[in-house]
C-alpha positions as CSV (number, residue, x, y, z in Angstrom):
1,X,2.8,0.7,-1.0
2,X,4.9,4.0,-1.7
3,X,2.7,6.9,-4.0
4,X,5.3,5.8,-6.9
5,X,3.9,2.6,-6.5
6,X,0.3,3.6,-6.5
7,X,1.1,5.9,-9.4
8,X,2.1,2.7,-11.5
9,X,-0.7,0.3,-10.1
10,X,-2.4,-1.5,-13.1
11,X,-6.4,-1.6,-13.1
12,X,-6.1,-5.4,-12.1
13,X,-7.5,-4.3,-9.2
14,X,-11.0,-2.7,-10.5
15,X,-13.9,-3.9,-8.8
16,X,-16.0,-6.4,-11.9
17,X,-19.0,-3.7,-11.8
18,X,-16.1,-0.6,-12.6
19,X,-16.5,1.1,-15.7
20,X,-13.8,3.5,-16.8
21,X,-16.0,6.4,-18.6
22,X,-13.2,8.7,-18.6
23,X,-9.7,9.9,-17.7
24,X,-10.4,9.6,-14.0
25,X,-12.4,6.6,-14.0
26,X,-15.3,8.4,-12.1
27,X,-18.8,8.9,-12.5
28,X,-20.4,11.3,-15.3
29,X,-22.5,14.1,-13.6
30,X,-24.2,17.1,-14.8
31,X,-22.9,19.4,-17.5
32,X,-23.7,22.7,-16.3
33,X,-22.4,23.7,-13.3
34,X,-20.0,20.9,-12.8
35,X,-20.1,18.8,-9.5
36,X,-16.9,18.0,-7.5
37,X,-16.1,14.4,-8.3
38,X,-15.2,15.3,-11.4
39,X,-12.7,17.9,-10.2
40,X,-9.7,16.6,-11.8
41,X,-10.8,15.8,-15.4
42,X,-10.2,19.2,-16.0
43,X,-6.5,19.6,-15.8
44,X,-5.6,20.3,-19.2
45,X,-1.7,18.5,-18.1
46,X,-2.8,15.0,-15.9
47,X,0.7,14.5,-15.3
48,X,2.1,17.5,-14.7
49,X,2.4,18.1,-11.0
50,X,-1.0,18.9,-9.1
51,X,-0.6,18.5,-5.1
52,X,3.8,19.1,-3.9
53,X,4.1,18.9,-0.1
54,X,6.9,19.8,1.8
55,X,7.8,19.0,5.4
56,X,10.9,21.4,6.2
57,X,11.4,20.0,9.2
58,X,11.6,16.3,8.0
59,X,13.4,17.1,5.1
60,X,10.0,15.1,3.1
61,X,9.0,16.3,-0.1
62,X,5.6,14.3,-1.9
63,X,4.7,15.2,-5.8
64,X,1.4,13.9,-6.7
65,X,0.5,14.9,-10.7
66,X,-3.0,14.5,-11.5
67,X,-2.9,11.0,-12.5
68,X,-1.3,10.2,-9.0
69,X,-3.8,12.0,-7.1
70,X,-6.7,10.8,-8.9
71,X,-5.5,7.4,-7.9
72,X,-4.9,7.8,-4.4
73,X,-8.6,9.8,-4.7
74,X,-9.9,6.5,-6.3
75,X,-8.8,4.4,-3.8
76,X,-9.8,6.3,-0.8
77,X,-13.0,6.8,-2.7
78,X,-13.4,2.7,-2.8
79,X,-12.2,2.7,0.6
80,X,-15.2,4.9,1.8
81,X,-18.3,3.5,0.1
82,X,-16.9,0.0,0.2
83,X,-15.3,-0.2,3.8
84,X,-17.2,2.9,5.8
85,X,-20.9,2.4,3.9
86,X,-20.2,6.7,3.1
87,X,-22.9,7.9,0.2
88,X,-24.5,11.3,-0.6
89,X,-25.4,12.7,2.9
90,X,-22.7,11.0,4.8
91,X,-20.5,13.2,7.1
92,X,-16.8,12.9,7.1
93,X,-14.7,15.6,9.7
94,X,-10.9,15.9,8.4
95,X,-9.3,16.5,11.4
96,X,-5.6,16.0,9.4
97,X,-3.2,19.0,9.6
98,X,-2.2,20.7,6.3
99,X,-0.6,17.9,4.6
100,X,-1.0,16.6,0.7
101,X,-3.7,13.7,2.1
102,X,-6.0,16.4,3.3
103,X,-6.2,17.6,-0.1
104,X,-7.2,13.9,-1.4
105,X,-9.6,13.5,1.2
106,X,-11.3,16.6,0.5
107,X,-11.8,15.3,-3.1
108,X,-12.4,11.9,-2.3
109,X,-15.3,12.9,0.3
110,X,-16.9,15.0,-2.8
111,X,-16.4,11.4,-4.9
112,X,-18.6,9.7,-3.1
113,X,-21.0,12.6,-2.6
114,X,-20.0,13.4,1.4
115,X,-19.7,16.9,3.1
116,X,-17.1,17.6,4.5
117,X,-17.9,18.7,7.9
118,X,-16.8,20.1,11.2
119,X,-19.7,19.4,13.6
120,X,-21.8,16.3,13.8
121,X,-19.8,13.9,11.9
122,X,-20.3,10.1,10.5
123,X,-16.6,9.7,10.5
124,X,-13.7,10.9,11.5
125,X,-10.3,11.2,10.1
126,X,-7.2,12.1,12.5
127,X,-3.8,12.3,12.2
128,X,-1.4,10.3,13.9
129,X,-2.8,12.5,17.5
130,X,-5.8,10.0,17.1
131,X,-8.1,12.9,18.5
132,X,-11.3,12.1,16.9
133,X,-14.9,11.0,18.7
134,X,-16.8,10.1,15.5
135,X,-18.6,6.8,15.2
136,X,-16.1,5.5,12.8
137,X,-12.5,6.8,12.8
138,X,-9.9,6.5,10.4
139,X,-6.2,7.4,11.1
140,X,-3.0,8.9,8.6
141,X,0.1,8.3,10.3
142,X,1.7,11.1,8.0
143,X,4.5,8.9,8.0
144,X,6.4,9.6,4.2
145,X,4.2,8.0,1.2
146,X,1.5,7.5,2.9
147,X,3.1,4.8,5.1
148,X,1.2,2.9,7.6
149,X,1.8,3.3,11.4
150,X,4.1,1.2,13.1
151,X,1.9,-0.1,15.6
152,X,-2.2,-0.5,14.7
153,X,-4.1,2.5,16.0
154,X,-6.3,1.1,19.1
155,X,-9.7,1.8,18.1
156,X,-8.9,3.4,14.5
157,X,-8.5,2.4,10.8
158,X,-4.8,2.6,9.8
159,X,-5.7,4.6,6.8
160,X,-1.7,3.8,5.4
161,X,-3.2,0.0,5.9
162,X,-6.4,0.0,5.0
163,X,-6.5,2.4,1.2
164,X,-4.0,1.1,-0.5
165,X,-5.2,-2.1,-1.8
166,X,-8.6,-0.7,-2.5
167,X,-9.1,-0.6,-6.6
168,X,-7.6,2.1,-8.3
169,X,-11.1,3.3,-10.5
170,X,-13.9,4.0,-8.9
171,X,-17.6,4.4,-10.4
172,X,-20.3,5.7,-8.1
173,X,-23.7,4.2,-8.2
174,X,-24.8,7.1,-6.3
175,X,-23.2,9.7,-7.5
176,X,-23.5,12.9,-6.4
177,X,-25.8,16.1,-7.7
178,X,-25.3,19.7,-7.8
179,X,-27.7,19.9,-4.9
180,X,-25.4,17.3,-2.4
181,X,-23.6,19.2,0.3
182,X,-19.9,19.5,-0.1
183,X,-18.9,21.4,2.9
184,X,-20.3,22.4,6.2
185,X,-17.8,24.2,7.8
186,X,-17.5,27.1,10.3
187,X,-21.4,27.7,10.3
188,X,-21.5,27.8,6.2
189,X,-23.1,24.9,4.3
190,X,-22.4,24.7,0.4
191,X,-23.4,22.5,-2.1
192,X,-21.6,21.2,-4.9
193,X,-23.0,23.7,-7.4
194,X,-22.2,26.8,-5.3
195,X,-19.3,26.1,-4.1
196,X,-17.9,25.2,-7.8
197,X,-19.8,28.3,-8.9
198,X,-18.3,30.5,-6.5
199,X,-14.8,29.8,-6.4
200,X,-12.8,31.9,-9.7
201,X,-10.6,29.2,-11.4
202,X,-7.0,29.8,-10.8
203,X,-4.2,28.8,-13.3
204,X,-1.1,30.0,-11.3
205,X,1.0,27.4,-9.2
206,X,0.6,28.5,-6.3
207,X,2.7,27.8,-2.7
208,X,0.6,27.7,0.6
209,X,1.4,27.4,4.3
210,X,-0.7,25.5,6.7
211,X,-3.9,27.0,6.9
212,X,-8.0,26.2,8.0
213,X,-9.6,22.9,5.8
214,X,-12.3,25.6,4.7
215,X,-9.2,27.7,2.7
216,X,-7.8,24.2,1.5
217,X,-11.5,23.4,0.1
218,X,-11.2,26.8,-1.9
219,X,-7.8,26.3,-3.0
220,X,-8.2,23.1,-4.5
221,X,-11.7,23.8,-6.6
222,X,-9.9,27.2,-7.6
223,X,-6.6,25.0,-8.9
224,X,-8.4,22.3,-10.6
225,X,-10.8,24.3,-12.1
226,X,-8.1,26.8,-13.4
227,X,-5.4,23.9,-14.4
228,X,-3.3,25.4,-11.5
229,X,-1.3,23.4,-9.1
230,X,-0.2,23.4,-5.2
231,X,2.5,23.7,-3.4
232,X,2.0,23.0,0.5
233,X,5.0,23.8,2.7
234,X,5.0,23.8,6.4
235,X,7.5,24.1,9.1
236,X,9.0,26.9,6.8
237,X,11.4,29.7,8.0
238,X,10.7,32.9,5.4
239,X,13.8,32.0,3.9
240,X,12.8,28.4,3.2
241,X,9.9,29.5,1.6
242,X,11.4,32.0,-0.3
243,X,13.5,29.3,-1.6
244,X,10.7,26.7,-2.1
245,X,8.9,29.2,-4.3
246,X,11.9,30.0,-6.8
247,X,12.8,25.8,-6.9
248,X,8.9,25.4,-7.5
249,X,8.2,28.8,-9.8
250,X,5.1,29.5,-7.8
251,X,3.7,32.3,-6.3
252,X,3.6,32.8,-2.3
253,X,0.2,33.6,-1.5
C-alpha cells in the first residue's frame, strides 16, 4: 500500500472501541501545556504539505500533508499498542536515518505515550542495516512509499508489512500526561510538557539535511506547533539544495 493509498484509506478499518473526537482521531489530553499526541491538530492547513523528503540520490521525492501523516501516525500508533504491547513508559530507540518515517515515528511513539530513547530500549526500530539488539525489533526497508522489503527481515518486523493494514484512527486508552517522558536522548530526559514548553513554535517551511533524532524531535514540535512544514533532503550537493529550496520556497537552515 503506496502513501497515496493510505492517504485515501476509508475508516472501514477503525477498530469497534475507536472514537473519532477530532480531526486526528486521537485522544483528548490536557489543555494547558499541550501533550505530544496531539501534535498535529494544530496545523491551521491539514492538507497543505507537512513532512517533503527527498532522496537526491534516488531521484525519490515523498509529500506527506497533515492528513497523510496523521494517518500513517495512526496506523503505526495501532501498530505499537496493538502488535508490540507499547504504553506510557515503554521505550522505543529509532535507529532510522533522516528519512520522512523517522518523523512519524517520533510522533507516533509520543501517541501512545513512549520515550523515545537512545539507551535501554523496549524496541527497536532499524533501517534496512537491521542493526538493532532490542527485545523486539521492527525494520523500514526505506524502499519508496513505505514499501515492504523484498525478502522478510530474519528476526525483524517488516514495518512496510506489518503498519499498513493497521486502522487508520487511533484512540488511546492510556493516553499519555504532561508528566510521560517523550525523549531520553544524549543524557537529557524530557517530558511531554517541557519539551512542548520549551521548543518556540516555528511557522516557516523550513528545508533540513540529515541531522541527530534529538534535532528532528525539536524540529517537528517547533513546525507543528508553529503551522510550519519540512523539507528533508539528503544526498544533496549545495547546488541541489539550493535548488530544492527555491522549487519548495523554504528556508535552508
Amino acid at each position: 500500500m503506496t502513501y497515496l493509498e493510505l492517504h485515501a484509506c476509508s475508516l472501514s478499518q477503525v477498530k469497534p472501541n475507536s472514537k473519532i473526537p477530532g480531526f486526528l482521531g486521537v485522544s483528548p489530553t490536557l489543555t494547558g501545556v499541550p501533550t505530544l499526541d496531539r501534535l498535529l491538530d494544530a496545523l491551521p492547513q491539514p492538507a497543505a504539505p507537512f513532512l517533503t523528503y527527498y532522496d537526491q540520490a534516488t531521484g525519490e521525492r515523498v509529500e506527506l500533508s497533515g492528513v497523510t501523516t496523521a494517518n500513517w501516525v495512526a496506523k503505526t500508533s495501532n501498530f505499537l499498542v496493538e502488535d508490540l504491547d507499547a504504553a506510557p513508559g515503554s521505550r522505543v530507540r529509532i535507529g532510522l536515518p533522516s528519512h520522512w518515517l523517522r518523523f512519524v515515528w517520533l510522533l507516533s511513539c509520543w501517541t501512545v505515550g513512549a520515550a523515545v530513547v537512545d539507551v535501554e530500549a523496549d524496541i527497536g526500530v532499524s533501517g534496512p542495516d537491521l542493526v538493532a539488539d532490542e527485545p523486539l525489533r521492527v525494520a523500514a526497508s526505506l524502499r519508496p512509499l513505505g514499501a515492504r522489503f523484498a525478502e522478510p527481515p530474519e528476526g525483524f518486523l517488516d514495518l512496510g508489512a506489518e503498519v499498513p493494514p493497521h486502522g487508520d484512527v487511533f484512540l488511546a486508552l492510556d493516553p499519555p500526561t504532561a508528566q510521560t517522558v517523550a525523549i531520553d536522548l544524549d543524557g537529557e530526559e524530557l517530558t511531554h510538557a517541557e519539551l512542548a514548553s520549551g521548543t518556540a513554535p516555528s511557522a516557516e517551511r523550513l528545508l533540513v539535511e540529515p541531522g541527530t533524532v534529538r534535532r528532528d524531535a525539536d524540529l517537528l514540535v517547533a513546525a507543528a506547533l508553529g503551522g510550519g512544514s519540512l523539507v528533508l533532503v539528503t544526498s544533496a550537493t549545495p547546488d541541489a539544495l539550493t535548488g530544492v529550496a527555491d522549487q519548495e520556497r523554504a528556508r535552508i537552515a
